[in-house]
C-alpha positions in Angstrom: 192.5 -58.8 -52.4 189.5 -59.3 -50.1 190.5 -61.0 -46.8 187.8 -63.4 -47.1 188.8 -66.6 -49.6 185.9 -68.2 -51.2 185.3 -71.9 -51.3 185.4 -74.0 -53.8 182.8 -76.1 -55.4 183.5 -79.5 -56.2 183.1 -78.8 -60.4 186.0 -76.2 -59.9 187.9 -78.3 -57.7 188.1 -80.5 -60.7 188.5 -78.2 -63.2 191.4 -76.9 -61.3 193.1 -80.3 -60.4 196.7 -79.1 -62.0 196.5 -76.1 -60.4 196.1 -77.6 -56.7 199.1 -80.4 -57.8 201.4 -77.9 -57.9 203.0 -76.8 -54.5 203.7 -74.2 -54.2 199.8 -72.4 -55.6 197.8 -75.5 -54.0 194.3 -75.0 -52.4 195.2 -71.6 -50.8 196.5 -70.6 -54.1 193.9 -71.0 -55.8 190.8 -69.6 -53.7 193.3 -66.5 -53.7 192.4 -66.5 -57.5 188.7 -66.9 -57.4 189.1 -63.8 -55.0 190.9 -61.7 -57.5 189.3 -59.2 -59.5 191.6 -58.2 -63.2 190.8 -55.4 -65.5 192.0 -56.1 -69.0 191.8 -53.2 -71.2 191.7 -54.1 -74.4 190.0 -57.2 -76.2 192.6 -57.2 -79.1 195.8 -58.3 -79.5 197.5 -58.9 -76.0 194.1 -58.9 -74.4 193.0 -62.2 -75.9 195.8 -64.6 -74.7 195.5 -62.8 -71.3 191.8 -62.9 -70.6 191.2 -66.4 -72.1 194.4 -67.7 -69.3 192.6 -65.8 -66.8 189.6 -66.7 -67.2 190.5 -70.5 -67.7 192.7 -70.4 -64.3 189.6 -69.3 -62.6 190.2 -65.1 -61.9 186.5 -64.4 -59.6 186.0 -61.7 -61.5 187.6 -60.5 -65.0 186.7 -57.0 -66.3 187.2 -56.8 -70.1 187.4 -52.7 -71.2 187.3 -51.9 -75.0 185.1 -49.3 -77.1 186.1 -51.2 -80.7 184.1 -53.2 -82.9 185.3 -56.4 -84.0 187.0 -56.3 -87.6 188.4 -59.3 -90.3 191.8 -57.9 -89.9 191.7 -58.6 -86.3 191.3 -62.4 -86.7 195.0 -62.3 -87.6 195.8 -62.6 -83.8 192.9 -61.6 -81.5 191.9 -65.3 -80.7 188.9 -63.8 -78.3 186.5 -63.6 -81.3 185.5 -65.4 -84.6 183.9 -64.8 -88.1 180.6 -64.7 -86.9 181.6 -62.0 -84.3 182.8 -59.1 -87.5 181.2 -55.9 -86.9 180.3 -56.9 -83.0 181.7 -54.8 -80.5 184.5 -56.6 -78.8 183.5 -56.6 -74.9 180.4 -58.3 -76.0 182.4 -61.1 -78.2 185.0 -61.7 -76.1 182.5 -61.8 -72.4 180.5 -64.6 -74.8 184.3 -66.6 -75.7 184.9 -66.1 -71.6 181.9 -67.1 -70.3 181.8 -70.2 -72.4 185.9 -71.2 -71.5 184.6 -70.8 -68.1 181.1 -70.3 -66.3 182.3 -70.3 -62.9 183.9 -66.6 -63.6 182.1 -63.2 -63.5 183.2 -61.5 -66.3 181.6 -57.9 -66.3 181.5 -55.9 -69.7 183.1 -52.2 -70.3 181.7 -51.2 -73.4 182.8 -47.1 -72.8 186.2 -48.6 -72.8 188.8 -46.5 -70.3 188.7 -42.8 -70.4 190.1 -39.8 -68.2 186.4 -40.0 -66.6 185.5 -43.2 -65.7 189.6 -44.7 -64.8 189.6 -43.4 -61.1 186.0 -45.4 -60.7 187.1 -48.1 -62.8 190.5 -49.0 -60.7 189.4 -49.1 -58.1 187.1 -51.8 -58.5 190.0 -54.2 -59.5 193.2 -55.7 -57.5 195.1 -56.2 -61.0 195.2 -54.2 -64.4 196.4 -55.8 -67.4 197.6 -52.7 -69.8 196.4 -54.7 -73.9 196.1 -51.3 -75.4 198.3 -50.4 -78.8 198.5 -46.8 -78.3 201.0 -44.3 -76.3 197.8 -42.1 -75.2 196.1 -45.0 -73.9 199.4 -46.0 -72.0 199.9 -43.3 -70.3 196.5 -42.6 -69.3 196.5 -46.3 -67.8 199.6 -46.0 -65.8 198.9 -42.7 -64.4 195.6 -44.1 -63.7 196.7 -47.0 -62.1 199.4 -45.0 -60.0 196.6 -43.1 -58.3 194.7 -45.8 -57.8 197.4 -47.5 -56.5 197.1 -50.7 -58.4 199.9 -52.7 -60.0 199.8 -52.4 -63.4 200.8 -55.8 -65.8 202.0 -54.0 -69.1 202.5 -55.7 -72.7 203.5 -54.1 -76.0 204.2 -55.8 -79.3 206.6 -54.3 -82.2 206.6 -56.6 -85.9 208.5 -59.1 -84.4 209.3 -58.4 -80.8 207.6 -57.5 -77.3 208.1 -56.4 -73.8 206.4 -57.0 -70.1 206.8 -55.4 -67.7 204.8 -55.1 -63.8 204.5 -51.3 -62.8 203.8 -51.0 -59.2 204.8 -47.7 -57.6 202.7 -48.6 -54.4 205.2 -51.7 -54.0 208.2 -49.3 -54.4 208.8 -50.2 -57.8 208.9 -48.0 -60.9 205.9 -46.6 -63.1 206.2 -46.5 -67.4 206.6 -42.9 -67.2 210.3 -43.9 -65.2 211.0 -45.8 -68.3 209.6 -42.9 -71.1 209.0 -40.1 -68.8 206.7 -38.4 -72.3 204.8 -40.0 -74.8 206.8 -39.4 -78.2 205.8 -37.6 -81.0 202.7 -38.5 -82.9 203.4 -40.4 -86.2 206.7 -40.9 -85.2 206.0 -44.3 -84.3 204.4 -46.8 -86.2 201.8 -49.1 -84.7 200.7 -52.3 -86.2 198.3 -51.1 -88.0 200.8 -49.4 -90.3 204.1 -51.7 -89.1 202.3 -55.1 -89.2 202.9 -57.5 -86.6 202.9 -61.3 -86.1 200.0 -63.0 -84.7 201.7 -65.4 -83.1 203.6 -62.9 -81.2 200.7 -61.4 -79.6 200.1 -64.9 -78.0 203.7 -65.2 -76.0 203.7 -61.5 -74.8 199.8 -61.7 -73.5 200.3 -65.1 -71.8 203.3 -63.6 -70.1 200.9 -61.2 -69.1 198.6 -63.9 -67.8 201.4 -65.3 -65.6 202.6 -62.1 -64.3 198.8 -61.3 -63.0 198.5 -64.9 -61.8 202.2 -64.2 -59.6 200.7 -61.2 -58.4 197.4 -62.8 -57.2 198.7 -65.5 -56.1 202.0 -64.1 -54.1 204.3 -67.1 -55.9 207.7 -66.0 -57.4 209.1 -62.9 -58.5 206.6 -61.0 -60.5 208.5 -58.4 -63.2 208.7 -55.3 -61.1 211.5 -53.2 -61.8 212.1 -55.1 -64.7 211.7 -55.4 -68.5 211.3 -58.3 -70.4 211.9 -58.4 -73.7 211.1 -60.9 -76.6 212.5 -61.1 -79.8 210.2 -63.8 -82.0 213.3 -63.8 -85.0 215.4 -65.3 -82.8 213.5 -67.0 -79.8 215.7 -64.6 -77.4 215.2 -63.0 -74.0 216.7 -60.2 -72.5 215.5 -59.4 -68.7 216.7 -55.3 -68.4 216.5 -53.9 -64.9 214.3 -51.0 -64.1 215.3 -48.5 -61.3 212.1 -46.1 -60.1 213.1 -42.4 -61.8 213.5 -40.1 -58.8 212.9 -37.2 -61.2 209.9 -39.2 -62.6 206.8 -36.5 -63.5 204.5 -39.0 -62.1 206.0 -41.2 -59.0 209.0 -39.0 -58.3 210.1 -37.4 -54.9 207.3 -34.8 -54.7 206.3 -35.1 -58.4 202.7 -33.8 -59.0 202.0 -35.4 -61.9 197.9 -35.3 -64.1 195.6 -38.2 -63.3 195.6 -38.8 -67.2 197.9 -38.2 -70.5 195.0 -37.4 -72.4 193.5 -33.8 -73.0 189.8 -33.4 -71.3 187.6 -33.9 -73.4 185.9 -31.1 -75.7 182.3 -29.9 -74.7 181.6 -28.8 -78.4 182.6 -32.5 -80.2 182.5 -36.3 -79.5 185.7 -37.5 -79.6 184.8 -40.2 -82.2 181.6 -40.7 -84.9 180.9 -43.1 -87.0 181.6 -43.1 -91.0 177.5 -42.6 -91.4 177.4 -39.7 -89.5 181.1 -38.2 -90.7 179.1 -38.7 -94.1 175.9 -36.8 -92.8 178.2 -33.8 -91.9 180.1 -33.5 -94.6 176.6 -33.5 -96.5 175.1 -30.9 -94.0 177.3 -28.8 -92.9 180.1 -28.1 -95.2 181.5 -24.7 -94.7 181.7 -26.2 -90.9 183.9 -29.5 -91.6 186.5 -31.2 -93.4 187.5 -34.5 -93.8 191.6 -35.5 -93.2 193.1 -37.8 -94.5 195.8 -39.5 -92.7 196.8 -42.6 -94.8 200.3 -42.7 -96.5 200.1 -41.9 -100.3 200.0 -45.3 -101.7 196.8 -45.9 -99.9 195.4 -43.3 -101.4 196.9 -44.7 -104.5 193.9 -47.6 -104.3 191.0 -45.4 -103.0 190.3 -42.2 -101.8 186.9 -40.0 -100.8 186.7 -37.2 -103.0 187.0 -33.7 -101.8 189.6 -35.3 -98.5 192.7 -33.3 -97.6 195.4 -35.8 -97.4 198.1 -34.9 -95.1 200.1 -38.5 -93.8 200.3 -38.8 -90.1 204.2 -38.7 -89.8 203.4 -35.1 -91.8 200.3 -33.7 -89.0 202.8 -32.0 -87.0 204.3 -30.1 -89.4 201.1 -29.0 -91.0 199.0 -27.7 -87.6 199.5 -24.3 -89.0 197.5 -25.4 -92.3 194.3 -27.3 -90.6 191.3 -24.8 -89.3 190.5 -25.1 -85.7 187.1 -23.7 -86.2 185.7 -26.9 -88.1 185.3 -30.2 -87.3 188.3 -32.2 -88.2 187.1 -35.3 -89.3 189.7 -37.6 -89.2 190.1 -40.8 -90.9 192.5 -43.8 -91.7 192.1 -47.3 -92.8 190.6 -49.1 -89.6 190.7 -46.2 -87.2 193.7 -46.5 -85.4 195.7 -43.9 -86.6 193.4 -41.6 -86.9 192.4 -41.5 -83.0 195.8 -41.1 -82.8 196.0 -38.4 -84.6 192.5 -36.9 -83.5 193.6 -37.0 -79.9 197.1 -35.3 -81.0 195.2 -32.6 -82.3 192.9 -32.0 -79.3 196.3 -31.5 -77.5 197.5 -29.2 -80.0 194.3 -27.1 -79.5 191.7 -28.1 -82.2 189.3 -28.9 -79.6 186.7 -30.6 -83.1 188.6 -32.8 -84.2 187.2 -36.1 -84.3 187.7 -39.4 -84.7 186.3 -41.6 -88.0 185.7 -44.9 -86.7 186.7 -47.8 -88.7 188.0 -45.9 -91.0 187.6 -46.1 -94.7 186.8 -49.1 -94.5 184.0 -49.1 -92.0 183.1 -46.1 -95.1 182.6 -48.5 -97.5 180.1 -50.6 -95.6 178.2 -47.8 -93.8 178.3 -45.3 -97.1 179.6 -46.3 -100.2 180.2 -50.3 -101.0 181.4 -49.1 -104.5 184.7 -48.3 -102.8 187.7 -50.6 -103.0 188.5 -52.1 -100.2 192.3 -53.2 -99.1 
């Protein structure tokens, strides 16, 4: 936090009346918030209700990080966008939501997303990062990111019906996520939303929670979550508050660990990491005997619509059938909205097949970029 506090104009003096009525944030409080700078990664799920509370309690500057498009199944939950915004990519919908909630913040775009390259960069232009991601890789690479970088880290996750929050902040002597899963678990052995479904309204309570515990932080009022989980369970309006001890034998923030700035593999001279259905579609088309197209949808998917010539192998099955894929092609890899297929392509990369490749969007981004004869689901 810069030592410096701004002042405050007399428009956000009144926008921020409540704020200031309440003790123990006040004035002081609340200058300490227009000073702070948040990163949330991830414009979806967790990363709506987050930046649309920071934003309207006034964070100075709010970084929003996410490489998606906007798609109709989002809607569902991801409050930061709208109809009109389908087929946008989401820092640009989500900046416009911001900057209309609230013009007196500077919220600053990341289109690339976060990667291995640009995290180190990234943190440390930020006091907070809010972790809104849906995907092990992505956690990991966050946390160890944010370890190094020595910046507390506000994580959210959300299961169907329940969720968990949780402040990782090594550099306050408190644990890291790799002291609660020291490795990432198998890929395809956990479902995300995309396959498990979730509930909207969930996404709300576990992102605002998120809002709060970056707002404590800022702000230096209560007890912020570290070395603690919370959990949520929507079925039956429960919490659980579990107490988290920092893993001396963590890989990460152990005694004398040396752990890798970053989960992820580096990335592969030779192949993008992710193309869209158009030119997944020029490839196959160009360069045959060079790339094949995986399929990594369960069967009854498949069941409603399929591309000719795929090889369907589901994702729970990829690890048991690396000895059958060719790591001399491009592995083109594709799913129904492109989340399980990055998860997959990146598993692969780790597994030495250094081409394959993400389909973004899915079949369904293949059906508006190539062929609208498909049935869509």
């Amino acid at each position: 936090m810069p030592e410096s506090l701004p002042e405050l104009s007399p428009a956000e003096l009144a926008r921020y009346s409540r704020h200031l009525l309440l003790e123990q944030v006040g004035l002081a409080g609340q200058r300490r918030i227009a000073a702070a700078r948040v990163l949330v990664i991830g414009a979806g799920g967790l990363g709506s209700p987050a930046g649309l509370y920071l934003a309207a309690a006034g964070i100075g500057t709010l970084g929003i990080a996410d490489l998606d498009r906007v798609e109709a199944h989002n809607l569902q939950r991801q409050l930061l966008h709208d109809t009109a915004s389908v087929g946008e990519p989401k820092v640009s919908s989500a900046a416009r939501r911001l900057r209309g909630l609230n013009p007196h913040v500077r919220v600053v775009e990341h289109a690339s997303g976060v990667t291995t390259e640009n995290a180190p960069g990234l943190f440390a232009n930020y006091d907070v990062i809010v972790d809104g991601t849906d995907n092990f890789d992505a956690r990991y690479m966050n946390n160890d990111a944010a370890f190094h970088a020595g910046k507390p880290l506000v994580f959210g996750s959300v299961f169907k019906f329940e969720g968990q929050v949780a402040v990782f902040d090594p550099a306050h002597d408190g644990p890291c996520y790799r002291c609660l899963f020291p490795e990432p678990p198998a890929s395809g052995s956990v479902p995300g939303c995309g396959e498990a479904g979730v509930l909207g309204a969930l996404c709300g309570v576990i992102g605002s929670l998120q809002a709060l515990e970056t707002i404590k932080l800022v702000t230096g009022v209560g007890a912020p979550l570290r070395g603690k989980l919370l959990t949520y369970d929507a079925l039956t309006q429960t919490f659980q508050t579990l107490a988290l001890a920092r893993n001396p034998s963590c890989p990460l923030c152990g005694d004398g660990a040396i752990a890798p700035a970053a989960q992820l593999p580096p990335r592969a001279p030779d192949a993008p990491r992710e193309i869209s259905a158009a030119e997944a579609r020029h490839r196959l088309d160009t360069t045959p005997e060079q790339t094949l197209l995986l399929d990594v949808r369960e069967p009854w998917e498949t069941e409603i619509v399929r591309i000719a010539g795929a090889e369907h192998i589901p994702m729970r099955q990829v690890p048991a059938r690396l000895s059958t894929l060719p790591k001399d092609r491009d592995l083109l890899v594709l799913c129904h909205h492109g989340s399980r297929s990055r998860q997959v392509s990146e598993f692969l990369r780790a597994q030495g097949f250094p081409r394959a490749i993400n389909v973004a969007g899915g079949i369904a981004a293949w059906t508006d970029e190539v062929d609208p004869s498909l049935v869509r689901y």
